[in-house]
C-alpha positions as CSV (number, residue, x, y, z in Angstrom):
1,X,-11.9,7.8,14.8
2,X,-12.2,4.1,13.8
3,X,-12.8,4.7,10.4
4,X,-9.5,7.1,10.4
5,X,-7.7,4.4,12.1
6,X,-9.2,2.2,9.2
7,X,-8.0,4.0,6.5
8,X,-4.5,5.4,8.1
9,X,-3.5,1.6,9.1
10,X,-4.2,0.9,5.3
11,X,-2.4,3.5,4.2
12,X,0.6,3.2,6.2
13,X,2.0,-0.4,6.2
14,X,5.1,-2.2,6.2
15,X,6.7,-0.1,3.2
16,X,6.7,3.2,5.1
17,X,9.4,1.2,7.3
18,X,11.3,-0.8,5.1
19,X,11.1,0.4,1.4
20,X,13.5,3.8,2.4
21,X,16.0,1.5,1.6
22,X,14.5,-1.3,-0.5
23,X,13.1,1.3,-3.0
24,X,13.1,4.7,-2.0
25,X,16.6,6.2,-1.4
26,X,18.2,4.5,-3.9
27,X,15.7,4.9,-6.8
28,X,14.7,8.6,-5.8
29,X,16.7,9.9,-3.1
30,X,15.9,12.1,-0.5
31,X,14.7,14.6,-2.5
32,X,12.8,12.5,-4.9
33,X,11.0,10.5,-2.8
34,X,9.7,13.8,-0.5
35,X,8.2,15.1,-4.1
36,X,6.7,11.8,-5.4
37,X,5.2,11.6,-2.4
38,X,3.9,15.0,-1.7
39,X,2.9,15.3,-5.5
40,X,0.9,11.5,-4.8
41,X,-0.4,13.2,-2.0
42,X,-2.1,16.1,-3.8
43,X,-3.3,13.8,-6.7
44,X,-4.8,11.5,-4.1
45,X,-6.8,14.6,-1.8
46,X,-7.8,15.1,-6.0
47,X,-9.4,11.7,-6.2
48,X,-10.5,12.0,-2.9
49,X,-13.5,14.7,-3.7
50,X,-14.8,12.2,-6.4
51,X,-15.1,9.3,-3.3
52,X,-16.4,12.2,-0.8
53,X,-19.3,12.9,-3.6
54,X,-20.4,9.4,-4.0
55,X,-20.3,7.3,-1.3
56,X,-23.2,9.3,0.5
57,X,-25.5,8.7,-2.8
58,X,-24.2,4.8,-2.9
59,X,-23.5,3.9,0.9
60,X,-22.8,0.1,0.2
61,X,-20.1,-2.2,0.7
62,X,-17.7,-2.2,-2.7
63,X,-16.7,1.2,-3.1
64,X,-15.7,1.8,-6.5
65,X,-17.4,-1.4,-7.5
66,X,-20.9,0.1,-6.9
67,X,-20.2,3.4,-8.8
68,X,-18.8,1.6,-11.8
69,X,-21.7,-0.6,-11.8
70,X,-24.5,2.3,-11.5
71,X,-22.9,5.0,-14.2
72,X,-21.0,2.6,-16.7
73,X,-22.9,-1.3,-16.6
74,X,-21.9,-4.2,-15.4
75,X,-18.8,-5.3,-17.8
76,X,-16.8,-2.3,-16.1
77,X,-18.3,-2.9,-12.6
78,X,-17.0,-6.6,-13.0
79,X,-13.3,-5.1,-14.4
80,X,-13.1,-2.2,-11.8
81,X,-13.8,-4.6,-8.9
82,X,-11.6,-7.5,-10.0
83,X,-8.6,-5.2,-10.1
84,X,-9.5,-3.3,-7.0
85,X,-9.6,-6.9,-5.4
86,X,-6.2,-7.5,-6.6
87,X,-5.0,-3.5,-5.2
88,X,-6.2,-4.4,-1.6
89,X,-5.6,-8.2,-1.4
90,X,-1.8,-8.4,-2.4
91,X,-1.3,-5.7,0.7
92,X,-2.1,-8.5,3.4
93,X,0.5,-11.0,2.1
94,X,2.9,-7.6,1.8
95,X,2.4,-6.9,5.5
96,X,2.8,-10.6,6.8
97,X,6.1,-10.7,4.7
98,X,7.6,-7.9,6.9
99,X,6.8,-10.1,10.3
100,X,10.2,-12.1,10.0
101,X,12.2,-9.0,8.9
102,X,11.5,-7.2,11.9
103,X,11.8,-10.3,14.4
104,X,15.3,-10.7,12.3
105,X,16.0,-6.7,12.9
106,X,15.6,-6.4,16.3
107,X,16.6,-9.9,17.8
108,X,20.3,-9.2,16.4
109,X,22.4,-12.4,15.9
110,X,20.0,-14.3,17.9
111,X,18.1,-15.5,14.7
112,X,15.2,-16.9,16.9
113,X,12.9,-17.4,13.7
114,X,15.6,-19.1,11.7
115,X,15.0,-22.8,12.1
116,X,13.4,-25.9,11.1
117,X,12.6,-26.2,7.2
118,X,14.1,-23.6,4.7
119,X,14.1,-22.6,1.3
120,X,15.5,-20.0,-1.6
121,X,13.8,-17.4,-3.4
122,X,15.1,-15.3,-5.7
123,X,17.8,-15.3,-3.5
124,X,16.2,-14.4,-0.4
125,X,16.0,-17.6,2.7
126,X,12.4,-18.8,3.8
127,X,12.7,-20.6,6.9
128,X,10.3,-22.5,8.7
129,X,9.8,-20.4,12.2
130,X,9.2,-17.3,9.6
131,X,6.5,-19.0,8.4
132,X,4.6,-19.9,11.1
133,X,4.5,-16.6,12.6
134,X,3.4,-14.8,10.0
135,X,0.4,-17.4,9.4
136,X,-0.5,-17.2,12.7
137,X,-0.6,-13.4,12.5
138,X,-2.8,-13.6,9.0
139,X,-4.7,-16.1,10.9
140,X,-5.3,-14.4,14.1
141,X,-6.3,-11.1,12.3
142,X,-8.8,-13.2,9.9
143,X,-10.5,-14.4,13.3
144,X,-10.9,-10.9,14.4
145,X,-12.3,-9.7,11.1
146,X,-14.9,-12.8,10.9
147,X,-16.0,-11.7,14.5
148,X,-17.1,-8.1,13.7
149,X,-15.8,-4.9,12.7
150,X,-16.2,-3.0,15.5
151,X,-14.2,-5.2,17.8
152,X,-11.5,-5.1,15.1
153,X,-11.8,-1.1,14.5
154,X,-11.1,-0.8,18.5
155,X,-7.7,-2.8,17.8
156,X,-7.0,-0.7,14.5
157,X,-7.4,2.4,16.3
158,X,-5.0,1.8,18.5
159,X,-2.5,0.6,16.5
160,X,-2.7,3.4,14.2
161,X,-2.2,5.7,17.3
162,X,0.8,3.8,18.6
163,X,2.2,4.4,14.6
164,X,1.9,7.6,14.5
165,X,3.1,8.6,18.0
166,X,6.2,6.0,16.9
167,X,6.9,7.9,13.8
168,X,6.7,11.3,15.5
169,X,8.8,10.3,18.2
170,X,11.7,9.3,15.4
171,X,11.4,12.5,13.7
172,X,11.6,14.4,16.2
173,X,15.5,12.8,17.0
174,X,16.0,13.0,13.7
175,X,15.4,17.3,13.9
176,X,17.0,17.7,17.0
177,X,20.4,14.6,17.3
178,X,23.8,16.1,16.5
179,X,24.3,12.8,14.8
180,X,21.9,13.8,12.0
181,X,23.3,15.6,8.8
182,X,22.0,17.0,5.6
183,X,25.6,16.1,4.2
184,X,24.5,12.4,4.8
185,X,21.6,12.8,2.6
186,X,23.9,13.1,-1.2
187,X,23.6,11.9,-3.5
188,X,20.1,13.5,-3.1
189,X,18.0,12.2,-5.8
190,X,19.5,8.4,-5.5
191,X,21.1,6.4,-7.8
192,X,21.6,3.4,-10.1
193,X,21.4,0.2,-7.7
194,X,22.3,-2.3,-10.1
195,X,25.2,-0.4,-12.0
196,X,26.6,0.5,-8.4
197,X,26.8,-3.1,-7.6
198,X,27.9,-4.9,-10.4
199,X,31.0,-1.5,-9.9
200,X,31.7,-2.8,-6.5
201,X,31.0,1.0,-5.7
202,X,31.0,2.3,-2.2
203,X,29.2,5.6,-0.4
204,X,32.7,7.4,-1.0
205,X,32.7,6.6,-5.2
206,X,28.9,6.4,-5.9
207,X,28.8,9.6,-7.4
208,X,29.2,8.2,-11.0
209,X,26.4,6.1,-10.4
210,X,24.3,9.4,-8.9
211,X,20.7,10.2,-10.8
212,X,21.6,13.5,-12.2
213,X,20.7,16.1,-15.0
214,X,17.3,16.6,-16.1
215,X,16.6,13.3,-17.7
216,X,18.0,11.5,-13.9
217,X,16.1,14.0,-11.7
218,X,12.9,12.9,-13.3
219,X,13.6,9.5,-13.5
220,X,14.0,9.7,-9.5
221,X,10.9,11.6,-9.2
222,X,8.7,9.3,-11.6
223,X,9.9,5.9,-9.9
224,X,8.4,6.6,-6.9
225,X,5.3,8.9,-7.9
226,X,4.5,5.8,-10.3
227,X,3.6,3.7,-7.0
228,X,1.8,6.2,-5.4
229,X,-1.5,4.5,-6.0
230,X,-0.2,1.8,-4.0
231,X,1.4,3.6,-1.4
232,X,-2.0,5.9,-0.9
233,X,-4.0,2.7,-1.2
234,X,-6.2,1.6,1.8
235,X,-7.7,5.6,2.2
236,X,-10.7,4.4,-0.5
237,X,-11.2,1.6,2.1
238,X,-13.8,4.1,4.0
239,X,-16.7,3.0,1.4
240,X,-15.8,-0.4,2.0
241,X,-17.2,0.7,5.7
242,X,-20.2,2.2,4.7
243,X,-22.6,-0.2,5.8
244,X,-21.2,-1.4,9.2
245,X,-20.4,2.1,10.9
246,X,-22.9,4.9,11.9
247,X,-20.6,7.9,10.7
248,X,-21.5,11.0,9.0
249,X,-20.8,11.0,5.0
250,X,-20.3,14.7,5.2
251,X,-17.2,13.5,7.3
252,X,-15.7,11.6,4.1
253,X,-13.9,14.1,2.4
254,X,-12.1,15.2,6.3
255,X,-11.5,11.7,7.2
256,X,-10.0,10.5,3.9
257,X,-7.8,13.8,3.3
258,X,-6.3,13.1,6.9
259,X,-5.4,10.0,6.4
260,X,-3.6,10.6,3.2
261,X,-1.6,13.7,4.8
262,X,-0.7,11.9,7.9
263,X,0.4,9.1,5.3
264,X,2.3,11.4,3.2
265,X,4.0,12.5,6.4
266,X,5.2,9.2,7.4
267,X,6.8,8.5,4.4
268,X,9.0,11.5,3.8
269,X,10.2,11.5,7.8
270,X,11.2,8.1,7.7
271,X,13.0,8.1,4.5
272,X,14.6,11.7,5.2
273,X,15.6,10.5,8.6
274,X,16.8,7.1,7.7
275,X,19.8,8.7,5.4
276,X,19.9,12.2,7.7
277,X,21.5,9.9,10.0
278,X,23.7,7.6,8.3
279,X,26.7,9.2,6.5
280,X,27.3,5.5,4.4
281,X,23.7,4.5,3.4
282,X,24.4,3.9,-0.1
283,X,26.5,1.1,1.3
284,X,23.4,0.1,3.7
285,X,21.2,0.0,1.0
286,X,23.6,-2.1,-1.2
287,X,24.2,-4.6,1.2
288,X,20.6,-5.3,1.5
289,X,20.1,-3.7,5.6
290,X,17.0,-2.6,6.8
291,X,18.4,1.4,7.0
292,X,15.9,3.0,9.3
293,X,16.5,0.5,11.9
294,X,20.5,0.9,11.8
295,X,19.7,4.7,11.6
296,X,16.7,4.5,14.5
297,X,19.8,2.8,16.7
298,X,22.2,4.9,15.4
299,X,19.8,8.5,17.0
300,X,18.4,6.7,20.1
301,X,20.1,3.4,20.6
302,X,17.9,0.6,21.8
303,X,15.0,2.9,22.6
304,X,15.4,3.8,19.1
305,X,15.4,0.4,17.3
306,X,12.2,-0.7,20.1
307,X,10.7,2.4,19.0
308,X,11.0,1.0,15.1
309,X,9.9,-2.3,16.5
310,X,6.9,-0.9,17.9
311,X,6.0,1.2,15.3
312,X,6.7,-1.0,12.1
313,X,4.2,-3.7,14.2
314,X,1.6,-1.7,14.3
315,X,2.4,-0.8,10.2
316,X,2.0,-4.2,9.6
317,X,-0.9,-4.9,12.0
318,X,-3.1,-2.2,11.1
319,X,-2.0,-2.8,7.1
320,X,-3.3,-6.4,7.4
321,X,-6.5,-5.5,9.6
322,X,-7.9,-2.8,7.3
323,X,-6.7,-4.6,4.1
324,X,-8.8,-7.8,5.1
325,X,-11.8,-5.7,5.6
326,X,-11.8,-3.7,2.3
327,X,-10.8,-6.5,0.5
328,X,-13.6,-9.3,2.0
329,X,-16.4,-6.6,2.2
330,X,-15.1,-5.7,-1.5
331,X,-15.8,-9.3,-2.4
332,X,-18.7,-9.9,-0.4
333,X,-20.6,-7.2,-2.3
334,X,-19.1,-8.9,-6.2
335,X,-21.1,-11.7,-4.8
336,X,-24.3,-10.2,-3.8
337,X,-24.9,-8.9,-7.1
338,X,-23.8,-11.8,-8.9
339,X,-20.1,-11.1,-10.1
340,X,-18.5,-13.7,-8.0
341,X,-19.9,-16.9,-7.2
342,X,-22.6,-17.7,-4.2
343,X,-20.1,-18.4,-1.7
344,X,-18.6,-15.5,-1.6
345,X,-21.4,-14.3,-0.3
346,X,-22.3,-16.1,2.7
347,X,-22.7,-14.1,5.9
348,X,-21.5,-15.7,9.4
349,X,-24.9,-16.6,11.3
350,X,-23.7,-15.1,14.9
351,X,-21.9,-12.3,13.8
352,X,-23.1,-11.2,10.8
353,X,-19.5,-11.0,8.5
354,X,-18.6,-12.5,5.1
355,X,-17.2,-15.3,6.9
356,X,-16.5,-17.3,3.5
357,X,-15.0,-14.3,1.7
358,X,-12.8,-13.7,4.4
359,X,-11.7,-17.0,4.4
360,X,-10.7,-16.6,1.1
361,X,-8.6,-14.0,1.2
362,X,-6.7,-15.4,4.8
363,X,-5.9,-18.4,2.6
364,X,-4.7,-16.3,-0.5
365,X,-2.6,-14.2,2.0
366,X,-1.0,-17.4,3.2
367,X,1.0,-17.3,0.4
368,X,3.0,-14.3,1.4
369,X,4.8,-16.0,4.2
370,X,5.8,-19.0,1.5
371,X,7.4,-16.6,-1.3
372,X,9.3,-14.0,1.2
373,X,10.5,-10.7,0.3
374,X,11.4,-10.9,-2.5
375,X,8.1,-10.9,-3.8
376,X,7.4,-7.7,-2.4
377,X,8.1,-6.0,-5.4
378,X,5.9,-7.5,-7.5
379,X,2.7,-7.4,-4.9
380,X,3.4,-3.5,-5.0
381,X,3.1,-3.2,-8.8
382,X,0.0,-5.2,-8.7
383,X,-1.1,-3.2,-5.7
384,X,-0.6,0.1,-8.1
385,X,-2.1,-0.8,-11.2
386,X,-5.5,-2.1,-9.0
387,X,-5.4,0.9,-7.4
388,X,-4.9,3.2,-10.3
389,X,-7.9,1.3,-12.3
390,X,-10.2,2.1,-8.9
391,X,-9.4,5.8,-8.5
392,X,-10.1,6.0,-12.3
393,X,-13.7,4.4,-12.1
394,X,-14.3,6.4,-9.3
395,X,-13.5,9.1,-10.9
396,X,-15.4,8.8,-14.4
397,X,-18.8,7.8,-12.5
398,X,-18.0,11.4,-10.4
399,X,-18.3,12.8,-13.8
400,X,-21.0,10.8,-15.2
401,X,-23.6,11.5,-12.0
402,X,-22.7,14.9,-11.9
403,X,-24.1,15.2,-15.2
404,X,-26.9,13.0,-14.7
405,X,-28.1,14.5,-11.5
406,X,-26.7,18.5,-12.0
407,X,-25.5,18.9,-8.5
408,X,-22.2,18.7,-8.3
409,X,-19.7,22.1,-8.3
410,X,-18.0,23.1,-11.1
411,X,-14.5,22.5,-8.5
412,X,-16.0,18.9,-7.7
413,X,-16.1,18.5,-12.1
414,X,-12.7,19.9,-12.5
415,X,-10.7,17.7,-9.4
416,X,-12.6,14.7,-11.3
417,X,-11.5,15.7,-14.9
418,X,-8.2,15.7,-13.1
419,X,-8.4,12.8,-11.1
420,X,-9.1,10.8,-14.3
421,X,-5.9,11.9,-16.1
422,X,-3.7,11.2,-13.2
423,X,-5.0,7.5,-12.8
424,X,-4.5,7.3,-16.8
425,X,-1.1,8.7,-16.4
426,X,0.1,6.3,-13.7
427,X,-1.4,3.2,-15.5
428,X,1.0,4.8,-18.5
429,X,4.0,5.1,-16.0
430,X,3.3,1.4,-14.4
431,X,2.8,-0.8,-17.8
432,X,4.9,1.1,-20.4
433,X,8.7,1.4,-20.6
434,X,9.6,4.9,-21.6
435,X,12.8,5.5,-23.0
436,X,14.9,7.7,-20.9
437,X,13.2,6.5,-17.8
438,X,14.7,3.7,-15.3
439,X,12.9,2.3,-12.7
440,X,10.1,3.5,-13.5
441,X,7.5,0.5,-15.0
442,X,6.7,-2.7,-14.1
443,X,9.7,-5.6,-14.0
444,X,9.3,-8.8,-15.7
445,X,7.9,-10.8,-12.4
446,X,5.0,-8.0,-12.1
447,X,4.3,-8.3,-16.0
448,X,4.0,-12.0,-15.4
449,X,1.6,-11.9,-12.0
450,X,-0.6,-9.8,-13.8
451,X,-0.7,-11.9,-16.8
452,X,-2.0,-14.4,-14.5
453,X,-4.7,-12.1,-12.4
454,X,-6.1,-11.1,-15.9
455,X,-6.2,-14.8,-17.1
456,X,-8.2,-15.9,-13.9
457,X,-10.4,-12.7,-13.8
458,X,-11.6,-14.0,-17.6
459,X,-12.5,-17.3,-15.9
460,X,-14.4,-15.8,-13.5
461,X,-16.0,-13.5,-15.7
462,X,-17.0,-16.1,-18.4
463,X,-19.1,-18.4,-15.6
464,X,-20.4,-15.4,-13.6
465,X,-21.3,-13.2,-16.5
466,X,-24.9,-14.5,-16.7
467,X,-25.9,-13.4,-13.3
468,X,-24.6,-10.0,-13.1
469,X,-27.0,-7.5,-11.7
470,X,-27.0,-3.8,-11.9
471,X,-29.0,-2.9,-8.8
């Protein structure tokens, strides 16, 4: 159950809740997004076979890190685990970005958070209270990681179970309120955000600027399949586990293919829902409004928008938890064998926890709260393209031990073969405009960050190059 909890809270975080109408509905629609998702879904219970088969023959801390490093040397090890630092570490400053939005949704005009020292992003306000929650959160959650796993899988578990009894509970009114229409859901596959705006369009004259035809339809599926990696991230966090919880490996496959179907279920009900029951949420969406909230209240009233509260909390909660442990036992293990430096790797005395690494990444995550939302955007794209290197390591070194020790099923050869295509295919989709297709590939802020992530991993790589091992 905690390692569940572990990989669901990873799975499911702030976006699930607030992306139907920052992303979502108006780049795929209703119908769009519920096939992205169910297709990233499938591709990821694909992948999942290839973790299932080789975290019981390398039950260590780093995942994907130790299987690159055992079937393909140590320059790929030190690649696959630099990117796969960057997939799970930019989901912690995500989460803690979402802290002020929901204080801001459910306090109303109160605007309790909005005070002392403020700032502009890409047009998006920082203020001061903001701030200082959501570092105290990343703080808090740090403490409870550094202290031991199994105190923090005890408060993962039960976020995850508030989450999903939350998201049940909303889909549910969504099936059965009056107030919820399948009219309400047009134009069904989204449409063209920007074009709509700069139009001064409304819900009643946004058909011109609906995705249609064949070209459209795809480009609505695409946008959001081409994040899938990131929004499926945090169920490869189990290997990341290996070493600090007495489970059964046989249980992997189970665990890891529940987690990604209760995920995938999250993400369609909340997205259907949040247009089911608003009949003018193109207008929502352009205006910026957090659309499942206004549609939560709109099906249950204030139960409904405590229910979002509650649920969207533990999202976040459970995202930054499980995030911090893949990511510092991630890094913990680079150290041990030499790919980061020393201090990396340096265990806390009493409770026996990469203290130093953890540090790190509380202090990286700090800087969440200081950009705001905006940057959400561009932590997802890096999110994906981590996540999509991982899966395809993982996959390759399911391929290359299968061979090497000839006991793998000819299904276990074939969902790796496949596995390895898809992650090819979404690194395609994420880094290279395709004509025809909007929406789809990175923007010029994501291009930029990982500019920068590459640039430092050389850095890193150049010093630590000379003690790599490959035990």
């Amino acid at each position: 159950m905690h390692v569940w909890a572990i990989a669901f809270g990873c799975v499911i975080g702030w976006g699930s809740f607030i992306n139907p109408g920052k992303k979502f509905l108006p780049n795929s629609g209703v119908a769009g997004t519920a096939i992205a998702m169910a297709m990233g879904a499938l591709v990821m219970i694909i992948i999942a076979f290839s973790y299932a088969y080789m975290v019981p023959k390398y039950p260590k801390a780093g995942g994907e890190f130790t299987f690159t490093k055992m079937c393909f040397g140590k320059n790929m090890a030190f690649i696959c685990g630099w990117f796969l630092v960057v997939a799970y570490l930019t989901n912690v400053p995500m989460n803690s970005t979402a802290i002020g939005l929901i204080v801001d949704g459910l306090d109303g005009s109160a605007d309790i958070l909005k005070w002392g020292f403020h700032y502009n992003i890409a047009g998006f306000d920082i203020y001061l209270g903001e701030m200082l929650l959501a570092m105290f959160i990343l703080l808090l959650f740090g403490y409870l990681n550094i202290i031991g796993v199994q105190k923090a899988a005890i408060v993962q578990t039960i976020l995850s179970s508030l989450l999903v009894i939350c998201v049940f509970t909303l889909c549910l009114a969504g099936i059965f309120s009056a107030k919820a229409k399948g009219v309400n859901m047009q134009p069904i596959w989204g449409f063209d955000k920007s074009a709509a705006i700069a139009a001064k369009a409304t819900t009643s004259t946004i058909d011109p600027f609906a995705r249609a035809g064949t070209a459209g339809i795809l480009s609505a599926i695409l946008a959001t399949f081409a994040i899938a990696p990131w929004a499926y991230v945090g169920f490869d966090a189990i290997p990341q586990a290996a070493e600090e919880f007495n489970f059964s490996f046989k249980k992997v496959s189970f665990i890891m293919i529940i987690a990604i179907l209760f995920g995938c279920f999250v993400y369609i009900s909340n997205n259907t829902v949040a247009a089911a029951a608003l009949e003018n949420w193109p207008d929502r969406v352009m205006a910026g409004e957090w659309v499942l909230l206004i549609a939560a209240d709109e099906l249950l009233g204030t139960f409904g928008k405590v229910l979002i509260g509650v649920g969207v909390s533990c999202a976040v909660l459970s995202g930054i938890m499980g995030f911090y442990l893949a990511s510092s036992r991630l890094m913990y293990s680079m150290s041990r064998d030499g790919y980061l430096p020393k201090w990396f790797g340096k265990v806390d005395k009493k409770y026996g926890t990469p203290k130093n690494a953890m540090i790190f990444c509380v202090v990286v995550s700090l800087s969440g709260p200081i950009l705001g939302r905006e940057a959400l955007g561009w932590f997802v794209d890096m999110s994906a393209i981590g996540a999509s290197i991982g899966y395809f390591f993982t996959c390759a070194s399911t391929l290359v031990t299968a061979r090497r020790e000839k006991d793998a099923t000819m299904f276990l050869k074939i969902m790796a073969i496949v596995g390895v295509i898809f992650s090819v295919t979404f690194m395609v989709l994420q880094l290279i405009p395709i004509p025809g297709l909007s929406g789809v590939h990175f923007g010029k802020e994501s291009y930029i960050m990982l500019v920068i992530w590459v640039a430092l991993g050389i850095v890193f790589y150049l010093r630590e190059r000379k003690f790599f091992t490959t035990e």
